[in-house]
C-alpha positions as a Markdown table, in Angstrom:
| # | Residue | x | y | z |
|---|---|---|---|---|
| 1 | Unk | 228.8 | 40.0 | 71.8 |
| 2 | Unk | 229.3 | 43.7 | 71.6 |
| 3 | Unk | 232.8 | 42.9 | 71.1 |
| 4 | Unk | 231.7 | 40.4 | 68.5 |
| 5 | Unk | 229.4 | 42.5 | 66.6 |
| 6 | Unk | 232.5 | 45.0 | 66.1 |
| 7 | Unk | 234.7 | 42.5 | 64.4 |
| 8 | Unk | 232.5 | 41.2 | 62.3 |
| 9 | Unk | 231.4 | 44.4 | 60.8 |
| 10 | Unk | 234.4 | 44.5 | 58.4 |
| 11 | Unk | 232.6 | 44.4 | 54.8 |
| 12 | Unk | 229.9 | 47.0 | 53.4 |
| 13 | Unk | 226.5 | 45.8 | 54.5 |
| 14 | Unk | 227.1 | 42.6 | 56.5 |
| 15 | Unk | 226.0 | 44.2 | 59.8 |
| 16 | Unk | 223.2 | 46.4 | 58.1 |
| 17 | Unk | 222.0 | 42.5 | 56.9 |
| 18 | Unk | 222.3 | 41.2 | 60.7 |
| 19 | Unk | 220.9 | 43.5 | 62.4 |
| 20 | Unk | 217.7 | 43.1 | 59.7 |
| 21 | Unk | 218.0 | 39.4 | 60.1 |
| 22 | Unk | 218.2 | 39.3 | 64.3 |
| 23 | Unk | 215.6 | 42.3 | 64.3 |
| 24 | Unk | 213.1 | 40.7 | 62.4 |
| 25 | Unk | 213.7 | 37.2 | 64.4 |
| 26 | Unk | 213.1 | 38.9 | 67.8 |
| 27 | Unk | 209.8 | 41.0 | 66.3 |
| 28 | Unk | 208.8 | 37.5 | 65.3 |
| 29 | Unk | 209.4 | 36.2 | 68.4 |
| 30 | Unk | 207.8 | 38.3 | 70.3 |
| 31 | Unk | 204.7 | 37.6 | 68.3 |
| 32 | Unk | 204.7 | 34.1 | 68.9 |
| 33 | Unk | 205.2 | 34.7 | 72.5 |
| 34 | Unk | 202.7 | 37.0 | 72.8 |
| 35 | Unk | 205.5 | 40.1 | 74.5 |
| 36 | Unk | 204.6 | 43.4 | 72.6 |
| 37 | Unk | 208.3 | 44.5 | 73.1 |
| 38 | Unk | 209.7 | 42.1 | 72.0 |
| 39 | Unk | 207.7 | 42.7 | 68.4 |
| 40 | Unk | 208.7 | 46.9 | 68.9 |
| 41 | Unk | 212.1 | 46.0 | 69.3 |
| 42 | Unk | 212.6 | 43.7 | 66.7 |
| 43 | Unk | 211.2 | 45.9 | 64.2 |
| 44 | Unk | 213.0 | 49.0 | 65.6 |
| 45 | Unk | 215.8 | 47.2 | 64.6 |
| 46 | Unk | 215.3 | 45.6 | 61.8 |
| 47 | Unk | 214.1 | 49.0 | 60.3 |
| 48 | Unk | 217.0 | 50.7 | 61.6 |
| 49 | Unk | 219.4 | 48.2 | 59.9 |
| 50 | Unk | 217.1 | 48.8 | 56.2 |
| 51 | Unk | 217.4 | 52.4 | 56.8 |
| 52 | Unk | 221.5 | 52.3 | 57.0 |
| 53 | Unk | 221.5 | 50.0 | 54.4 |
| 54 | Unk | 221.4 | 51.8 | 51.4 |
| 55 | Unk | 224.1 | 54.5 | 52.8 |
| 56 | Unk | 226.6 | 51.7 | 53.6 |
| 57 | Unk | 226.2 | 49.5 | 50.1 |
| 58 | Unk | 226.8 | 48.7 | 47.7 |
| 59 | Unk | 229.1 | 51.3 | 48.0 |
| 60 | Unk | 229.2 | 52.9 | 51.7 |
| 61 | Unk | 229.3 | 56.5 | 52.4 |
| 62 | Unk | 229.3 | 56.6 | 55.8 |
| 63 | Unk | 229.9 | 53.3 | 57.8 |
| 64 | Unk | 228.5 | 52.1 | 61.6 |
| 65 | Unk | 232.3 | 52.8 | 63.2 |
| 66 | Unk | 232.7 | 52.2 | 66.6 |
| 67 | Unk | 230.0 | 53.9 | 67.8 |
| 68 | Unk | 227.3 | 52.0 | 65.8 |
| 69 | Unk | 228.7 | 48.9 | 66.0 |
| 70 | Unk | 228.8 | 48.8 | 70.2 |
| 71 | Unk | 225.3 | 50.4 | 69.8 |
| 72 | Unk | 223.6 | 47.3 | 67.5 |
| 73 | Unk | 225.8 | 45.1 | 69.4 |
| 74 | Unk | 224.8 | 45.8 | 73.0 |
| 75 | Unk | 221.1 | 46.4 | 72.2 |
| 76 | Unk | 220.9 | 43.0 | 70.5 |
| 77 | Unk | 222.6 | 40.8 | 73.8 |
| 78 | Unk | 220.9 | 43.1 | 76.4 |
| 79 | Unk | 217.2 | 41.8 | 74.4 |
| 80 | Unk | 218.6 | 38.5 | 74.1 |
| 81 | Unk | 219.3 | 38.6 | 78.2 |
| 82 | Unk | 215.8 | 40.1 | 78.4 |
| 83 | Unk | 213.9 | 37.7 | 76.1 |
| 84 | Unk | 215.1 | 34.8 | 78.1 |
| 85 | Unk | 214.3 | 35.9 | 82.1 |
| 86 | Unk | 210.5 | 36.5 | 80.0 |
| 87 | Unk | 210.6 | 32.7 | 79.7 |
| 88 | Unk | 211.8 | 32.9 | 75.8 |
| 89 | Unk | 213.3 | 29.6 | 75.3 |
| 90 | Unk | 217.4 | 29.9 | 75.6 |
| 91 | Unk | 217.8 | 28.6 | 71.9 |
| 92 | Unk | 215.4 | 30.9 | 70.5 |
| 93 | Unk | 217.0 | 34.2 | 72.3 |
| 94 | Unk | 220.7 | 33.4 | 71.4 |
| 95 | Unk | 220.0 | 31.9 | 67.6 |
| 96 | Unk | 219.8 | 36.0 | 66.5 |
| 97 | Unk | 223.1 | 36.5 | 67.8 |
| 98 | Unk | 224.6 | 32.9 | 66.9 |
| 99 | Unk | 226.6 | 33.2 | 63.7 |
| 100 | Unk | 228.7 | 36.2 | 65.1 |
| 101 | Unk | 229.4 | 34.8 | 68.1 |
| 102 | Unk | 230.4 | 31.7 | 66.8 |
| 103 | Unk | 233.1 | 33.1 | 63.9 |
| 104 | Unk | 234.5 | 35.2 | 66.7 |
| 105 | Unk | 235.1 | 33.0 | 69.3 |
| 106 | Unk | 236.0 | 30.2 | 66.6 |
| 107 | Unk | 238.5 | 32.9 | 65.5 |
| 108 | Unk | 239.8 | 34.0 | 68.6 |
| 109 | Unk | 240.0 | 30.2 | 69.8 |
| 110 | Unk | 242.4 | 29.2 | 66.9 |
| 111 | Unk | 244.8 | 32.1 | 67.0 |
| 112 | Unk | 245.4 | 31.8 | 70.8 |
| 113 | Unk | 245.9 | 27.9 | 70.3 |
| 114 | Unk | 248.3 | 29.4 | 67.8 |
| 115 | Unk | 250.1 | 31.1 | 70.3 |
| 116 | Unk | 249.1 | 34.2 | 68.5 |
| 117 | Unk | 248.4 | 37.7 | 70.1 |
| 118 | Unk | 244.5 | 37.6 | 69.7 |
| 119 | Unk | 244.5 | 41.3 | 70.5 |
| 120 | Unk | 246.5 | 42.1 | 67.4 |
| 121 | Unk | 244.7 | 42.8 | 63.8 |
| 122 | Unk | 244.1 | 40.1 | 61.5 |
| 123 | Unk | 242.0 | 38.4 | 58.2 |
| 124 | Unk | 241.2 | 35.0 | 59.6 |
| 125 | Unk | 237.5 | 35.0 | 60.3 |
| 126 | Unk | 235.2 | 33.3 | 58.3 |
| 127 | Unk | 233.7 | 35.8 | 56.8 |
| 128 | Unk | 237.3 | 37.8 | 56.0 |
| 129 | Unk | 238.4 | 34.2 | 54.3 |
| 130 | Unk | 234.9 | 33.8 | 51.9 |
| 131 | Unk | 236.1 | 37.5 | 51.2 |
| 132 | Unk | 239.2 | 37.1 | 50.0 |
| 133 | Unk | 238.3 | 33.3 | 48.6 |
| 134 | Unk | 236.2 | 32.9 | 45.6 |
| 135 | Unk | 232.5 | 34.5 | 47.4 |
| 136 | Unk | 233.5 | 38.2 | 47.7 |
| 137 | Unk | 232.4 | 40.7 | 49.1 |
| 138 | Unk | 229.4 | 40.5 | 48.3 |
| 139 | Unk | 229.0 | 36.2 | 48.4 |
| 140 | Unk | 230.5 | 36.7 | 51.7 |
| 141 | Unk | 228.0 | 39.2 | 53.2 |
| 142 | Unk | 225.3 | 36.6 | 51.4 |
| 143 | Unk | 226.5 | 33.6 | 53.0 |
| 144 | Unk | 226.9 | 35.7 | 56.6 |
| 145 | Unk | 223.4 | 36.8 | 56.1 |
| 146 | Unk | 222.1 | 33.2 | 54.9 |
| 147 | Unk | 223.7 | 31.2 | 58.1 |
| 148 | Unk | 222.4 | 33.5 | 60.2 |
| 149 | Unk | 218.7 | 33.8 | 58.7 |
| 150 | Unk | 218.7 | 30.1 | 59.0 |
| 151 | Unk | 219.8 | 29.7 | 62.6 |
| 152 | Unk | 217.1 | 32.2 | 63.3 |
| 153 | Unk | 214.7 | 30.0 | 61.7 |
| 154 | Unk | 215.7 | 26.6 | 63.3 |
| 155 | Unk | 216.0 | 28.7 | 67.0 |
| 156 | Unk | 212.3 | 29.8 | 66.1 |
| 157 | Unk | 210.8 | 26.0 | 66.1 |
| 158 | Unk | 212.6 | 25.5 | 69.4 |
| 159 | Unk | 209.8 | 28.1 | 71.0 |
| 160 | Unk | 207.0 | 26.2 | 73.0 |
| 161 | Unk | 208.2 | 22.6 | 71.9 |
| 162 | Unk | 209.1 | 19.3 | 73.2 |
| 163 | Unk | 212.9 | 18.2 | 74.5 |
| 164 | Unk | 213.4 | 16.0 | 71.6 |
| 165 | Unk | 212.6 | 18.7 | 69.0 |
| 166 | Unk | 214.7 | 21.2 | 70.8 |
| 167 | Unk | 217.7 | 18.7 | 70.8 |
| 168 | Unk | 217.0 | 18.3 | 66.9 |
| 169 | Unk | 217.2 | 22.0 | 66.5 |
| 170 | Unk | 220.3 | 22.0 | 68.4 |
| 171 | Unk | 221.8 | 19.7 | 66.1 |
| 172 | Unk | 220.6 | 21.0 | 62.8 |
| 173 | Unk | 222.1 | 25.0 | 64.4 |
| 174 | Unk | 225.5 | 22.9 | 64.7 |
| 175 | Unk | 225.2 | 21.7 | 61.0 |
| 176 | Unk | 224.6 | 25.3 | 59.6 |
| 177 | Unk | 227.4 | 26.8 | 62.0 |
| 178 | Unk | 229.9 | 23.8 | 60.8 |
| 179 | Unk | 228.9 | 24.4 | 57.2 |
| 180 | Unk | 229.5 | 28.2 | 57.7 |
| 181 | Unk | 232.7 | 27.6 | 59.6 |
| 182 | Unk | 233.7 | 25.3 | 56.6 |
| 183 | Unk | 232.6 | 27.5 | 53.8 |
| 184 | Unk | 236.0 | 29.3 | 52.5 |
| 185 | Unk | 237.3 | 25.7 | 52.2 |
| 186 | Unk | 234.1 | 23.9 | 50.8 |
| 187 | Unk | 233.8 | 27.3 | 48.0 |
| 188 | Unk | 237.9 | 27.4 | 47.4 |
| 189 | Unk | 238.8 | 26.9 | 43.6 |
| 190 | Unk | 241.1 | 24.2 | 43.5 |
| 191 | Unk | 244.7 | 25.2 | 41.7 |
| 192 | Unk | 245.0 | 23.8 | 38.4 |
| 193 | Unk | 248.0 | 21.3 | 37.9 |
| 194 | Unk | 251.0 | 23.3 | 36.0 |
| 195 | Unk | 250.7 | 22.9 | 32.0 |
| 196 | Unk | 254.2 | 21.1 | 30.6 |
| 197 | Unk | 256.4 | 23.9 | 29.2 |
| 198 | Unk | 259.3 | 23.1 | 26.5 |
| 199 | Unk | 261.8 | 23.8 | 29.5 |
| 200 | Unk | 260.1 | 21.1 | 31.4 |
| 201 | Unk | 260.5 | 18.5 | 28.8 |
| 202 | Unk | 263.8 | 17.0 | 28.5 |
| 203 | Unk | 265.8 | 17.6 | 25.0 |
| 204 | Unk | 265.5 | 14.7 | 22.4 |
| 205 | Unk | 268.7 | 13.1 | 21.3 |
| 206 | Unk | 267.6 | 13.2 | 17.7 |
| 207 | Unk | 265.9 | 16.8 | 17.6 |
| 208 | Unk | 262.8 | 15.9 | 17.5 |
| 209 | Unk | 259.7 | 17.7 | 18.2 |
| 210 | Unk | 256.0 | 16.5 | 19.6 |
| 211 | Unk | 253.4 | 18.7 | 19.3 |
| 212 | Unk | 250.1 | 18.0 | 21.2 |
């Protein structure tokens, strides 16, 4: 996830937005399940994410780098880890780090089926594709931060419920992650047919001319 969390933080704000989204979901967490560090953690986090914020967009003057990347993205597996040998149901603890981990290993799955060097530089995650698609920048960092906020959601009804529910919430994560996977194809703009030019139209024997 570390790894993870440095890919995907290749647009101005996405990870500022993630690290608010998965901060507040552990702090509410740890509520629910009644573990005090849990709360401090998540809203360490989720205040350190609204306190970058504004430096890194709309327009970014200094940027997470390596450094802050690795930092956000080891602190927010090691609580997962940490949430779950407290007895945090497994759902709950990974659904903060979900949407990352599933573009990047979506990502990295396809291009080695590909035969492709997965180590090299490249613009086929999801997020990258809604970027350079018809969202944006900033509709890409939206959807990002949408998918994720919902997962969180869904992983938070899993806490303290029956099988059946938790199989439900399951499902409805894979829906949201398909739909996010899916999204630079369900959002493209399709290409207009070509418009008839006069070189297209072949010359009349008699000379001539419709007009539409």
């Amino acid at each position: 996830f570390v790894n993870a969390f440095n890919f995907m933080d290749g647009l101005n704000g996405i990870s500022a937005v993630n690290a608010m989204v998965a901060g507040a979901g552990f702090a509410l967490m740890g509520t629910l399940e009644d573990l005090t560090w849990l709360q401090y953690f998540g809203a360490i986090t989720a205040g350190a994410g609204m306190g970058f914020l504004p430096h890194n967009f709309p327009t970014a003057r200094i940027f997470l780098g390596d450094a802050g990347s690795y930092f956000f993205g080891a602190a927010l597996s090691i609580v997962s880890v940490l949430a779950m040998t407290a007895d945090v149901n497994p759902i709950a603890a990974i659904a903060p780090l979900w949407i990352y981990l599933a573009d990047t290993g979506v990502t990295l799955l396809r291009r080695f089926q590909r035969g492709e060097n997965v180590l090299e530089a490249h613009r086929e995650h999801t997020y990258q594709r809604l970027t350079d698609g018809t969202a944006g920048p900033l509709g890409s960092v939206a959807i990002v931060s949408l998918s994720s906020l919902v997962v969180v959601l869904l992983g938070l009804m899993a806490l303290d419920n029956t099988t059946s529910v938790q199989a439900a919430v399951v499902a409805a994560m894979v829906v949201v992650t398909a739909l996010y996977l899916w999204s630079p194809k369900l959002l493209a703009t399709p290409v207009p047919a070509p418009v008839p030019t006069s070189a297209d139209t072949p010359a009349d024997p008699y000379g001539r001319i419709d007009r539409p």
